[in-house]
N, C-alpha and C positions, 0 to 999 in steps of 0.2 A: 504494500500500500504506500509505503514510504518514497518510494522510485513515482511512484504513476503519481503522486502530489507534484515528485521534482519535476517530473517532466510536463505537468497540468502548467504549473510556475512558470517555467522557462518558457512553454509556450505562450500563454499570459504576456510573460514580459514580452517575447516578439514583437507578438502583436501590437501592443501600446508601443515600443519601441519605432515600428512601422508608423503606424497614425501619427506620432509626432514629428518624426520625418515628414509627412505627408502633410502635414496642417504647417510645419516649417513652409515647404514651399509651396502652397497654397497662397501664403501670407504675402509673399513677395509678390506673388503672382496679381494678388486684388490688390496691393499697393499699386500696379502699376493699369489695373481696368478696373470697371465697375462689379465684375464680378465675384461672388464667393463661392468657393468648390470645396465644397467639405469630401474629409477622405471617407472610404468606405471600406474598411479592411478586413479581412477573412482567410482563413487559414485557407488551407490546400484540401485540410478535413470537412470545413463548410463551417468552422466555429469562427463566431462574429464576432469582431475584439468589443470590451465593454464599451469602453469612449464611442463606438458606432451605434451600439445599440443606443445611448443613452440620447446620442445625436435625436438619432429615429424614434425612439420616446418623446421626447419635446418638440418633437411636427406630427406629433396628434392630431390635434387642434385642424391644422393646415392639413391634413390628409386628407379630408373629406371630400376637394377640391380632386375632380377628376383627371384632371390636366399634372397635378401634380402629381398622385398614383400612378399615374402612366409613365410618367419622365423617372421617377425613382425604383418603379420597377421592372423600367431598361434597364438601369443604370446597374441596378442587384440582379440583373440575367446577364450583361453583359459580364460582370464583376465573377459570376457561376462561371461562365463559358473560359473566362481568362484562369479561372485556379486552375480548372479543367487540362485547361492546356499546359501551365506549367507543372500539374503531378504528373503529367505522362510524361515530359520531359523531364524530370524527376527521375521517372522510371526506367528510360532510355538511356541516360546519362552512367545512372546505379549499374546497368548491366553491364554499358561498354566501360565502366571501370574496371568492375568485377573480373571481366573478360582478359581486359590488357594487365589485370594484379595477376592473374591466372597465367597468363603466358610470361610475363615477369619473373615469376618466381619458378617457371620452369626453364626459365634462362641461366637463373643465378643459382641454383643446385648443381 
């Protein structure tokens, strides 16, 4: 139990680690237009960092607005399709490692 806390943690921290990355250049970004772009961050797993959820809890209010459901749930399908993409490449990545530590090591014997 004590590992799968650390590892809950460490993912945790990521993720907020990400978002304030993300809200860093966000900032810069509306300094320089009218716009604000808040991050939407999500593990590879589908777990939603808390700072996002909490975003999307305080546009309650505003969600009832159709216009606005629609534009926020591109933006969390588009957000799906991109984790999507980087766990296979994830998985891609893990095997041609695997592969070339494989033939590595039957170089160096």
């Amino acid at each position: 139990m004590g590992s799968e806390m650390c590892i809950r943690d460490s993912l945790r921290d990521a993720l907020q680690e990400r978002f304030m990355q993300k809200m860093r250049k966000y900032e810069k970004f509306s300094e320089k237009t009218e716009y604000r772009i808040v991050p939407f961050v999500m593990s590879i797993y589908g777990l939603v960092c808390k700072s996002t959820r909490e975003l999307l809890e305080s546009w309650k209010a505003v969600a009832q607005d159709f216009s606005f459901i629609h534009d926020l749930y591109n933006n969390v399908q588009m957000n799906l399709i991109r984790a999507q993409h980087e766990m296979i490449k994830f998985v891609e990545n893990k095997a041609k490692l695997m592969e070339a530590k494989k033939k590595w090591e039957g170089t160096v014997r």
